[in-house]
VOPAGU-2260 file (C-alpha; in pm, 1 decimal, decimal comma):
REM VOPAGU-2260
SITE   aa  ch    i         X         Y         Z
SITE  UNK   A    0   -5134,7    6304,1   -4687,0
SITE  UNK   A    1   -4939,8    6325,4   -4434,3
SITE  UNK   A    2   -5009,1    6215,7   -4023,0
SITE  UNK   A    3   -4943,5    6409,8   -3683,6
SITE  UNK   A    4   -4827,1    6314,8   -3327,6
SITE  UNK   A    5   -5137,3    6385,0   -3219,4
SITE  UNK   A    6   -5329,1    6155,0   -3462,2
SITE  UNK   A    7   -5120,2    5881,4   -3485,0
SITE  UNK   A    8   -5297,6    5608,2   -3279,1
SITE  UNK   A    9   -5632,3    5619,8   -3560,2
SITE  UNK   A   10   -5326,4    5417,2   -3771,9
SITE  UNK   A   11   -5370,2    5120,9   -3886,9
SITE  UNK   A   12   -5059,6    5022,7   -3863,6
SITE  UNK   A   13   -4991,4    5137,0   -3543,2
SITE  UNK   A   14   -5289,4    4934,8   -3414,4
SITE  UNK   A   15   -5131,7    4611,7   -3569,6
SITE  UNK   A   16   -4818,1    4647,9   -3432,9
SITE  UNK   A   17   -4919,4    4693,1   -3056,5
SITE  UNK   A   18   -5180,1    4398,5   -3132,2
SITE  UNK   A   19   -4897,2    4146,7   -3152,6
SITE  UNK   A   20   -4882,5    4031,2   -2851,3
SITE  UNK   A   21   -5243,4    3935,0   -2797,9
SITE  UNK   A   22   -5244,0    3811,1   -3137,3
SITE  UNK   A   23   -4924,5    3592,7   -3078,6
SITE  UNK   A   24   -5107,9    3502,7   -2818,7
SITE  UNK   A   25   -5431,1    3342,4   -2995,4
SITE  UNK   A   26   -5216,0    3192,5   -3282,8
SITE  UNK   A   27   -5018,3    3022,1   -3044,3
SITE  UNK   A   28   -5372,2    2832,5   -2936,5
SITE  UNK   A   29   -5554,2    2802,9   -3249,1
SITE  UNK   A   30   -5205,5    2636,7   -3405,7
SITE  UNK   A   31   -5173,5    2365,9   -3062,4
SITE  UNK   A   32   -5551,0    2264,5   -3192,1
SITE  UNK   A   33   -5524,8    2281,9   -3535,2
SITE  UNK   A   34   -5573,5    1963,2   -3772,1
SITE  UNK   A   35   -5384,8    2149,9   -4021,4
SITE  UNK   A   36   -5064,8    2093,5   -3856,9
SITE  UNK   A   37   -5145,1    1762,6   -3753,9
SITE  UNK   A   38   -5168,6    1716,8   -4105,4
SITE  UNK   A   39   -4860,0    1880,9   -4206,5
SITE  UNK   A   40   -4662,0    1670,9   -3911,3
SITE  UNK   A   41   -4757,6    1373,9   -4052,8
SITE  UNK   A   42   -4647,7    1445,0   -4420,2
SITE  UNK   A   43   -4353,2    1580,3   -4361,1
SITE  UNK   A   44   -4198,7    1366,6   -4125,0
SITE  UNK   A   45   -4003,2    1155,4   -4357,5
SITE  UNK   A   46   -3845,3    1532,7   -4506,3
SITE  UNK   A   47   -3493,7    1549,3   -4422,0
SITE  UNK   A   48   -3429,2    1901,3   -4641,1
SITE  UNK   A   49   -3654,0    2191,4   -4593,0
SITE  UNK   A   50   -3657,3    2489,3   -4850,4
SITE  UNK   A   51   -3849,6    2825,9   -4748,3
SITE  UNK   A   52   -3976,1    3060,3   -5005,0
SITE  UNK   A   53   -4119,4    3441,7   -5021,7
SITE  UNK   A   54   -4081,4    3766,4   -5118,5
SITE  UNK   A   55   -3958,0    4097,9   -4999,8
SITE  UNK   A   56   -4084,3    4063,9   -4640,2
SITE  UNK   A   57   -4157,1    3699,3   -4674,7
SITE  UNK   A   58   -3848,9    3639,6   -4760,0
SITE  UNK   A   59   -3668,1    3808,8   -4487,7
SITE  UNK   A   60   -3889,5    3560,0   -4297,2
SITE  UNK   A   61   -3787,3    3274,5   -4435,0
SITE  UNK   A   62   -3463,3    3373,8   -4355,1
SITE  UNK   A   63   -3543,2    3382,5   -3986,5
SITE  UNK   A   64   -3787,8    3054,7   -4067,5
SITE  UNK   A   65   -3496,5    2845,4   -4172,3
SITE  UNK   A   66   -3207,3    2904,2   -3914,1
SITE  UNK   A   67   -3483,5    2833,1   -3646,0
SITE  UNK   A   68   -3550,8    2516,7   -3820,2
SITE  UNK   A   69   -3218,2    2404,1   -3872,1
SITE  UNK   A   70   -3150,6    2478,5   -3450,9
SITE  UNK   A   71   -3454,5    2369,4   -3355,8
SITE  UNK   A   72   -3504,1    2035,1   -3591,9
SITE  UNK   A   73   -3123,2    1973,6   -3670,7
SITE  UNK   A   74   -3239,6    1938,1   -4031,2
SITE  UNK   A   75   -3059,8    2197,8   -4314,1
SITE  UNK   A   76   -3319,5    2425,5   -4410,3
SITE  UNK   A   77   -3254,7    2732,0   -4643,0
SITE  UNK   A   78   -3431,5    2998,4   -4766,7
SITE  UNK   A   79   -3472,0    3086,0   -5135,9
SITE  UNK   A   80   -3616,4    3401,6   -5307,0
SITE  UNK   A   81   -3940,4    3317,1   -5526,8
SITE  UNK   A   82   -3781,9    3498,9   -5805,0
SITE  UNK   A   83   -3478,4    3257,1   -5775,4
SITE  UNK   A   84   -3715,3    2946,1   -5845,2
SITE  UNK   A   85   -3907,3    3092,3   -6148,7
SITE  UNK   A   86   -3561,1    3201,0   -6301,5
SITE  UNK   A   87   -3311,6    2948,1   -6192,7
SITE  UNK   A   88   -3517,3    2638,0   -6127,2
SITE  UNK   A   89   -3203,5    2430,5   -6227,6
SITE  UNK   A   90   -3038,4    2541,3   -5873,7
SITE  UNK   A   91   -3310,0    2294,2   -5674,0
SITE  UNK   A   92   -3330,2    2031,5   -5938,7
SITE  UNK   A   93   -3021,2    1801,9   -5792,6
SITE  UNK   A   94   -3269,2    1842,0   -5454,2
SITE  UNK   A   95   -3381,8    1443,3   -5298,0
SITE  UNK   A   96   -3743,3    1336,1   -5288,6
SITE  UNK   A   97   -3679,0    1390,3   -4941,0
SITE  UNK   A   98   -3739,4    1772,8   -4956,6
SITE  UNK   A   99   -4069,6    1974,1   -4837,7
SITE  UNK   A  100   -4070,0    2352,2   -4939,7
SITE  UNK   A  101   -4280,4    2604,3   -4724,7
SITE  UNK   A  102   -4416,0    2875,2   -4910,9
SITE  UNK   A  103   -4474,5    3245,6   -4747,8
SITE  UNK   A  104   -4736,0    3506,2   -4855,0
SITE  UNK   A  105   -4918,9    3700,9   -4637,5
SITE  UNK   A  106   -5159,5    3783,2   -4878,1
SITE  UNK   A  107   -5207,2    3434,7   -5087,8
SITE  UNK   A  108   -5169,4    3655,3   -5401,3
SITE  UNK   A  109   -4813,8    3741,1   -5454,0
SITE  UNK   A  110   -4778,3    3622,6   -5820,1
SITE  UNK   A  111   -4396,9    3477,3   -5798,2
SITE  UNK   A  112   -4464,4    3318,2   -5505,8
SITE  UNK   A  113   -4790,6    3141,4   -5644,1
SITE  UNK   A  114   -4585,1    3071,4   -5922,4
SITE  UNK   A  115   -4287,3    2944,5   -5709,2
SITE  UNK   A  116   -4515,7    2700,9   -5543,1
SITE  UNK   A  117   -4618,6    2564,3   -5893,7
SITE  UNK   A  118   -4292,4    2523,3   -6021,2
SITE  UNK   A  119   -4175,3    2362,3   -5704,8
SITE  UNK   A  120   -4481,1    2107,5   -5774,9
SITE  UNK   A  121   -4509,6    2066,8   -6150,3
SITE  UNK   A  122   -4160,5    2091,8   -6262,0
SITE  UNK   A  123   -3943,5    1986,7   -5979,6
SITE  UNK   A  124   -4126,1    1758,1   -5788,1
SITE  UNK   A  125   -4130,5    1965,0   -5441,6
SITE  UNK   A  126   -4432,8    1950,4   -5220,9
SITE  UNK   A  127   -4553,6    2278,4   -5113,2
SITE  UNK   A  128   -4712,1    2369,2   -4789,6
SITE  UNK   A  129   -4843,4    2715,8   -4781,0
SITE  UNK   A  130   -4831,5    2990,0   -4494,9
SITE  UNK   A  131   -5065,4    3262,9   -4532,3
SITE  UNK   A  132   -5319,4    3505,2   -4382,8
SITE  UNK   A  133   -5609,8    3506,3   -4617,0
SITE  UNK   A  134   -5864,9    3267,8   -4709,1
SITE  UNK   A  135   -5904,5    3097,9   -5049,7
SITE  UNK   A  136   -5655,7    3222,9   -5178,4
SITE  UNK   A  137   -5443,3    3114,5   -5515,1
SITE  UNK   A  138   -5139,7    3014,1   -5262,0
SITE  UNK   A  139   -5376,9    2785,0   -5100,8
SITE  UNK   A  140   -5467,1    2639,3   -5440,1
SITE  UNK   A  141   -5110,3    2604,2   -5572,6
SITE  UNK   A  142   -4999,2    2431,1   -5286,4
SITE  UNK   A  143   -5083,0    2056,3   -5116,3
SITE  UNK   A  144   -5170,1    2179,7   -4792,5
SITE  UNK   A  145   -5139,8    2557,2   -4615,5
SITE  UNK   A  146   -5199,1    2700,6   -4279,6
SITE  UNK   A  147   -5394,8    3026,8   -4265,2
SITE  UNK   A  148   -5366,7    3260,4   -3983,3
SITE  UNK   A  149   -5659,4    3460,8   -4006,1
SITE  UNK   A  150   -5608,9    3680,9   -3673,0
SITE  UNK   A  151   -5262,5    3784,9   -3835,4
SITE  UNK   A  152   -5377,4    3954,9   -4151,6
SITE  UNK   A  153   -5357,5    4309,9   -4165,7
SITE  UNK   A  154   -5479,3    4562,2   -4344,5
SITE  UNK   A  155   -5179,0    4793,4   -4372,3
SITE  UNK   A  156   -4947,9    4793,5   -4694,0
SITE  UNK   A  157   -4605,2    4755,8   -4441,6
SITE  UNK   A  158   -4634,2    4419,0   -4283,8
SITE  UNK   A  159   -4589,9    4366,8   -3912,9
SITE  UNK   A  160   -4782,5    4124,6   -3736,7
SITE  UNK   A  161   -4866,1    3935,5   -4008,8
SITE  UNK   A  162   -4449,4    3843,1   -4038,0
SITE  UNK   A  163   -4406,2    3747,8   -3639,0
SITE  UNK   A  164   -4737,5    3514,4   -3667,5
SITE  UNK   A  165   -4632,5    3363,1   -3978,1
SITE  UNK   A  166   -4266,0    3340,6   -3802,5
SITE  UNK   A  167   -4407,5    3173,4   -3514,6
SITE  UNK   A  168   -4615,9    2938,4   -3689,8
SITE  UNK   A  169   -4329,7    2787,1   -3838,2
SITE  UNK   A  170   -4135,0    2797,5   -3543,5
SITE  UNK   A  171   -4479,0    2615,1   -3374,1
SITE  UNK   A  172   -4431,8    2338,9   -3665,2
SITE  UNK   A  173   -4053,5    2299,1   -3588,2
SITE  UNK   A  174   -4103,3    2204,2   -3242,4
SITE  UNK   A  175   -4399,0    1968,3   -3283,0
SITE  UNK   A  176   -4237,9    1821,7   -3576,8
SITE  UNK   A  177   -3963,5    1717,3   -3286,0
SITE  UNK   A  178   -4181,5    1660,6   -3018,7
SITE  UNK   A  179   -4024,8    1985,3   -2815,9
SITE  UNK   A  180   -4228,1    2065,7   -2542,7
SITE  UNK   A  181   -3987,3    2270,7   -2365,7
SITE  UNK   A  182   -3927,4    2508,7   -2683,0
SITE  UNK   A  183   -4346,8    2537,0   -2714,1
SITE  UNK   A  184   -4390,5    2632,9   -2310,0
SITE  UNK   A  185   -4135,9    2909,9   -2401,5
SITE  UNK   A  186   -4321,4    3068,5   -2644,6
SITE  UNK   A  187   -4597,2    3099,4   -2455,6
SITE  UNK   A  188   -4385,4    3242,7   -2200,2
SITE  UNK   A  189   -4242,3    3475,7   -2425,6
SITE  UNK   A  190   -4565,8    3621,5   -2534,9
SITE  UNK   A  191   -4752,2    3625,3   -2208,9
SITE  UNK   A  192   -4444,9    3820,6   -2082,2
SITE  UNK   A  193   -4392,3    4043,5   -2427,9
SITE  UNK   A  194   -4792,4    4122,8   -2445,6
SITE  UNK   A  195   -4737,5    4372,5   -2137,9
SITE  UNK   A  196   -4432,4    4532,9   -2218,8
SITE  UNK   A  197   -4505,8    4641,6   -2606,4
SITE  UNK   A  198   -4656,7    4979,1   -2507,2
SITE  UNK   A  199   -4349,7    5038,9   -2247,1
SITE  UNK   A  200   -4117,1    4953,2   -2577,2
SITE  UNK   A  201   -4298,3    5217,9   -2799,6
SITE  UNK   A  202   -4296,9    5476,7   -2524,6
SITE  UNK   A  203   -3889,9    5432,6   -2545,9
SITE  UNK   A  204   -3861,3    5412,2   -2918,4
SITE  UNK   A  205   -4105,6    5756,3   -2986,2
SITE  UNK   A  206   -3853,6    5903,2   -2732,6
SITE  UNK   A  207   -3513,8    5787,0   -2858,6
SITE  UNK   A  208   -3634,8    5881,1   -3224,0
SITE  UNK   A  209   -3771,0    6240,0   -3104,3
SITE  UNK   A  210   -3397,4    6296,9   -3002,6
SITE  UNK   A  211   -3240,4    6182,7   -3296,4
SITE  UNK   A  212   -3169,1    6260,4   -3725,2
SITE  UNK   A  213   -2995,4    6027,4   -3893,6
SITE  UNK   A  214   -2884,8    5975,2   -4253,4
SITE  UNK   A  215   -2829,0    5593,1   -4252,6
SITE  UNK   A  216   -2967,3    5311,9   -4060,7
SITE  UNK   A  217   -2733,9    4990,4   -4009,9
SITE  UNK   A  218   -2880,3    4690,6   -3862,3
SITE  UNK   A  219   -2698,2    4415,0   -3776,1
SITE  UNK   A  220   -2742,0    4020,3   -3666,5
SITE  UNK   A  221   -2576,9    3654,0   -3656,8
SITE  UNK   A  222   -2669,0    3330,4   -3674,4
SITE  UNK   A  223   -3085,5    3326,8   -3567,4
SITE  UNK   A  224   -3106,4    3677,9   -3557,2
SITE  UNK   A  225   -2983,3    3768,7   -3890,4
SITE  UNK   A  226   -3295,0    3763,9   -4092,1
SITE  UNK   A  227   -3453,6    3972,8   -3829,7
SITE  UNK   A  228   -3178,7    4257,4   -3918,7
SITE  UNK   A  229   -3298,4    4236,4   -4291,4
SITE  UNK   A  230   -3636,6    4268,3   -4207,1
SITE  UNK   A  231   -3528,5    4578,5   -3946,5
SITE  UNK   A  232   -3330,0    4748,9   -4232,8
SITE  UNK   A  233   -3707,5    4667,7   -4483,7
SITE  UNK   A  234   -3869,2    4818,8   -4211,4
SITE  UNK   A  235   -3718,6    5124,8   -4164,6
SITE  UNK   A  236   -3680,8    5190,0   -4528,4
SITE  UNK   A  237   -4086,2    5126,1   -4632,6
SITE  UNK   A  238   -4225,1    5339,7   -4336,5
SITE  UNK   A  239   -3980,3    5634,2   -4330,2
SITE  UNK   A  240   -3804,6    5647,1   -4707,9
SITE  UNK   A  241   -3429,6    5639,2   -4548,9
SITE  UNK   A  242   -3158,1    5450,7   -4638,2
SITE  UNK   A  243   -3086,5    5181,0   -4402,7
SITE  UNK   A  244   -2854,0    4863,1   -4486,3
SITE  UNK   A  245   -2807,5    4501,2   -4300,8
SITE  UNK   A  246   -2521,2    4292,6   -4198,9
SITE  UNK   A  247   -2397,1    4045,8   -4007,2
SITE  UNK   A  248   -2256,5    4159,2   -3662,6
SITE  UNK   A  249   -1883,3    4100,7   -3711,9
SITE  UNK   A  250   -1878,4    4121,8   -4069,6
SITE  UNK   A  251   -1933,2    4493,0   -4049,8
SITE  UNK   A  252   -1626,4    4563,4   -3941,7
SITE  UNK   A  253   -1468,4    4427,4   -4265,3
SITE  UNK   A  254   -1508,1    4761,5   -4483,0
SITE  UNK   A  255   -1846,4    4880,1   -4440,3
SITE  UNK   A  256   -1746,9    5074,2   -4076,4
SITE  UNK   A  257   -1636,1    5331,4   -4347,2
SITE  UNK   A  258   -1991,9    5453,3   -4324,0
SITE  UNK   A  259   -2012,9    5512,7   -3929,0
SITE  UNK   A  260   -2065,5    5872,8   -3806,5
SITE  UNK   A  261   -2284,5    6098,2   -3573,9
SITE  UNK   A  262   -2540,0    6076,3   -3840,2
SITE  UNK   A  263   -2539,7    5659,8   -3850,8
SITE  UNK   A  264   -2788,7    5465,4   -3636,4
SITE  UNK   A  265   -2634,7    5084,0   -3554,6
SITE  UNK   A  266   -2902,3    4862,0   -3415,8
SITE  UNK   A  267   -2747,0    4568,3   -3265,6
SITE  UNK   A  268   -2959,1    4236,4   -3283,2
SITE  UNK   A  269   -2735,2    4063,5   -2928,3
SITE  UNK   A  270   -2760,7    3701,8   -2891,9
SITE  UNK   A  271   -2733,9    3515,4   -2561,7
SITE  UNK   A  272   -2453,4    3240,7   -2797,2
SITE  UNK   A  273   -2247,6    3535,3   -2902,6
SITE  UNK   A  274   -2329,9    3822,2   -2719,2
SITE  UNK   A  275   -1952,1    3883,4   -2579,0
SITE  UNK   A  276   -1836,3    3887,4   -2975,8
SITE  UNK   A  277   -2086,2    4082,9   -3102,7
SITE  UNK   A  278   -2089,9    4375,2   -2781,6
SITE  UNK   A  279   -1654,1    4432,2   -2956,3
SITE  UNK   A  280   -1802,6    4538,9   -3275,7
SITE  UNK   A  281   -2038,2    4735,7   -3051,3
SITE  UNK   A  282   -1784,6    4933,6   -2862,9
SITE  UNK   A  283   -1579,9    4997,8   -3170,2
SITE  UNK   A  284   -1827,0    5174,6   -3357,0
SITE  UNK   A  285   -1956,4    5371,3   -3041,7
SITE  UNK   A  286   -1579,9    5434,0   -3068,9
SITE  UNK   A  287   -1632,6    5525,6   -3392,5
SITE  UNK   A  288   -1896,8    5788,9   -3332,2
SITE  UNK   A  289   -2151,6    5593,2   -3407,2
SITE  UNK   A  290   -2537,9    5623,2   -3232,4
SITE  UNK   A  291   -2610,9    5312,8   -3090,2
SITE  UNK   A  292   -2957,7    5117,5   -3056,8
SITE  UNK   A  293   -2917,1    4759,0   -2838,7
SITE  UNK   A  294   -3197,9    4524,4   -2839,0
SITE  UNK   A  295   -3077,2    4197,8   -2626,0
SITE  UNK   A  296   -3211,4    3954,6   -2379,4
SITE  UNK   A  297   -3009,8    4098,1   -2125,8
SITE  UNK   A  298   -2754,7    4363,7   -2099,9
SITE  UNK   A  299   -2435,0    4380,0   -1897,7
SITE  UNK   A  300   -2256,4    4717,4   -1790,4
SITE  UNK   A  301   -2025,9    4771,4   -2075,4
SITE  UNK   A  302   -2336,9    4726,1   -2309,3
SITE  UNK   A  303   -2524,5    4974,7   -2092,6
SITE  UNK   A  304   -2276,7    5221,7   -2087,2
SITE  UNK   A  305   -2191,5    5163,9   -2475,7
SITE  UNK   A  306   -2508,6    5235,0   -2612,6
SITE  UNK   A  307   -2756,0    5495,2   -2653,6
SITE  UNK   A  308   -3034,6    5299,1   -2610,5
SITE  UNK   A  309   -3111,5    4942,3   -2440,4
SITE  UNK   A  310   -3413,2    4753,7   -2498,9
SITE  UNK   A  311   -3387,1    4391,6   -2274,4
SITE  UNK   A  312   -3640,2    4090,7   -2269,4
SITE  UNK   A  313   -3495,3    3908,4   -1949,4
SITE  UNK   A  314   -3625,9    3554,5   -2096,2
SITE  UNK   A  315   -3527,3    3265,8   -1970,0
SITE  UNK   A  316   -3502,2    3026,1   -2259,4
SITE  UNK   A  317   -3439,0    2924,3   -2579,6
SITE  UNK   A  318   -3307,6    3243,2   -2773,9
SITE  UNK   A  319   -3473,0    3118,7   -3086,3
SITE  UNK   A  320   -3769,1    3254,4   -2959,5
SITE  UNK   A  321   -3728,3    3559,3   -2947,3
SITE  UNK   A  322   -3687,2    3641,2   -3286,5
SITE  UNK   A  323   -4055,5    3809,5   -3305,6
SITE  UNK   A  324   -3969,5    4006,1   -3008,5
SITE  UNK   A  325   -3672,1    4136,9   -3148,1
SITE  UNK   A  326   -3853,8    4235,7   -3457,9
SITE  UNK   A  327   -4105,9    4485,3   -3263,0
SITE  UNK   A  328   -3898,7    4773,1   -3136,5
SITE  UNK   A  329   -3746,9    4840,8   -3574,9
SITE  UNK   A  330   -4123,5    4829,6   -3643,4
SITE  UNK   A  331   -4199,4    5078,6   -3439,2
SITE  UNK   A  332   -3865,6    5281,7   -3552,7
SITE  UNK   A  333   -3966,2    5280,7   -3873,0
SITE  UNK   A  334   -4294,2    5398,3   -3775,9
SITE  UNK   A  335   -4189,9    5681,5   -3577,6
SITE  UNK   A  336   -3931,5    5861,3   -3811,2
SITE  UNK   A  337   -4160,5    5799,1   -4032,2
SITE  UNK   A  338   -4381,3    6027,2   -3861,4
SITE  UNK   A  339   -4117,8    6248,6   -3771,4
SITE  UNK   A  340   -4040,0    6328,2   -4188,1
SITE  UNK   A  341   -4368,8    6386,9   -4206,1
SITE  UNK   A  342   -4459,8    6063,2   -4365,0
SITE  UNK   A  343   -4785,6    5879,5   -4340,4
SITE  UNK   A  344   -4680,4    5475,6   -4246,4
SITE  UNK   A  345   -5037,3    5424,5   -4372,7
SITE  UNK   A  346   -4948,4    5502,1   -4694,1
SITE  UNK   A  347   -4608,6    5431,0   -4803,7
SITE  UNK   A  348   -4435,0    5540,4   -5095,9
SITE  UNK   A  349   -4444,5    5346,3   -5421,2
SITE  UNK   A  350   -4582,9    5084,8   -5225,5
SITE  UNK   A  351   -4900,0    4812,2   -5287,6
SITE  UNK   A  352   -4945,6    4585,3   -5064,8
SITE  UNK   A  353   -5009,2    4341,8   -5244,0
SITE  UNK   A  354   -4754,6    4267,0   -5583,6
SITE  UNK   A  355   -4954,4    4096,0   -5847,6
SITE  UNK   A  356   -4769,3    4080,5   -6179,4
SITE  UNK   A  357   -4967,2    4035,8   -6576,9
């Protein structure tokens, strides 16, 4: 089954992705109330190490998850694939009593991370907190304490909103766990100013893919924003089958420019910190032929004239928090070619959404 131009706002995920910003928007209440996180801030305040866990998607946002919290706490955080703890345990064992793990599952189901969570208890010694969108689930049962964000469950297979709610939340528990008003007021900033724009963004992102055929997609990040160009490259790849591939920034200079041609989309992730570094490996691959996709806080005129298409958030704050932003406009790429192979993001190939193992 495939879906048309013409049909595609009756998607489901199409509606969840241009919810985000109201959603953001309610998360960003129900988590200042909450006596979950109270709850959470006052067991993990003695943590000095912080470990993030999840699959596929989840882990891509732990990725994201544990940069902000090393920037935003000063703490080393790291992310870790479930499948790592289940079949290398022995790599966290040296780990202090000091540590708190955070595990990620948008569905509360996903058997390695369940089992993750129970290893980290049982075996190592790890508390868990769990971040999830579902109810009762086993996650919630497998770990000491979890926050649920209802509003951010979806009920597409390809997750979206569910990743920049659950991103947020733990960006949220960062900044209270450090008392950081000024990072909090910019969120809400962010998403009061974001909420307008999103339909703008898609409008630009249906046109730029109507123009274009590519056969590989390169995303590409540092420092904050990395994790946000694996979860671009995921993106791309669930909702539209093509190959796409992730790097840091500067790294991708080091061999894999091989690749870069008419036919290769390069989707720069620009950071305010390194933004003059990053727009060089820029220019050399438009030099190189290479279509080029720019999705900043603010672009200068070399950018402008560099790439193919700009999309700019003009925030004034903390760049950390614009990592959900940033995540939007390769959402809605992936949707869109997806559409334009004739593809039905509904129902992606190969694809549960939820992965539950015997």
């Amino acid at each position: 089954m495939t879906i048309s131009n013409e049909q595609y706002a009756q998607s489901v995920t199409w509606k969840e992705i241009l919810s985000q910003g109201e959603v953001w928007q309610f998360v960003l209440d129900e988590l200042r109330n909450s006596p979950v996180v109270e709850k959470i801030l006052e067991a993990a305040k003695n943590k000095r190490e912080w470990i993030f866990v999840g699959c596929g998607t989840s882990y891509y946002l732990a990725e994201a998850a544990a940069i902000s919290w090393t920037i935003l706490t000063g703490q080393p955080a790291r992310a870790v694939p479930a499948s790592e703890i289940l079949l290398f345990p022995r790599l966290l064992q040296a780990e202090g009593a000091d540590v708190q793990a955070v595990v990620i599952s948008r569905s509360g189901r996903t058997s390695e991370a369940i089992r993750a969570a129970e290893v980290l208890k049982k075996e190592l010694g790890i508390p868990a907190i769990g971040i999830t969108c579902a109810q009762r689930s086993e996650l919630e049962e497998a770990c000491d304490i979890s926050v649920v964000l209802r509003a951010a469950d979806e009920q597409s297979t390809v997750m979206t909103r569910s990743f920049t709610c659950m991103l947020l939340c733990l960006q949220v528990l960062a900044a209270r766990l450090t008392q950081n008003g000024q990072f909090l007021d910019g969120l809400r900033t962010m998403t009061e100013k974001f909420t307008p724009r999103i339909g703008a963004i898609a409008g630009h992102i249906e046109s730029f893919v109507s123009r274009h055929s590519f056969a590989d997609y390169v995303f590409l990040g540092q420092g904050p924003f990395y994790g946000i160009a694996r979860e671009a490259a995921l993106k791309v790849m669930e909702m539209s089958c093509s190959y796409s591939q992730f790097f840091h920034a500067l790294e991708f200079r080091h061999g894999p420019k091989a690749i870069v041609g008419p036919a290769t989309c390069l989707t720069f992730f620009l950071s305010d910190t390194a933004q003059r570094a990053e727009a060089e490996v820029l220019s050399e691959m438009k030099d190189l032929g290479g279509v080029i996709v720019s999705i900043c806080n603010r672009a200068d005129s070399s950018i402008r004239q560099t790439s193919d298409l700009v999309i700019e958030f003009d925030f004034n704050g903390n760049e950390v928090a614009l990592l959900a932003p940033y995540t939007v406009p390769c959402q809605l790429m992936g949707f869109f070619t997806g559409l334009r192979k004739g593809l039905n993001p509904d129902q992606p190939r190969n694809l549960t959404r939820v992965v539950i193992l015997d």
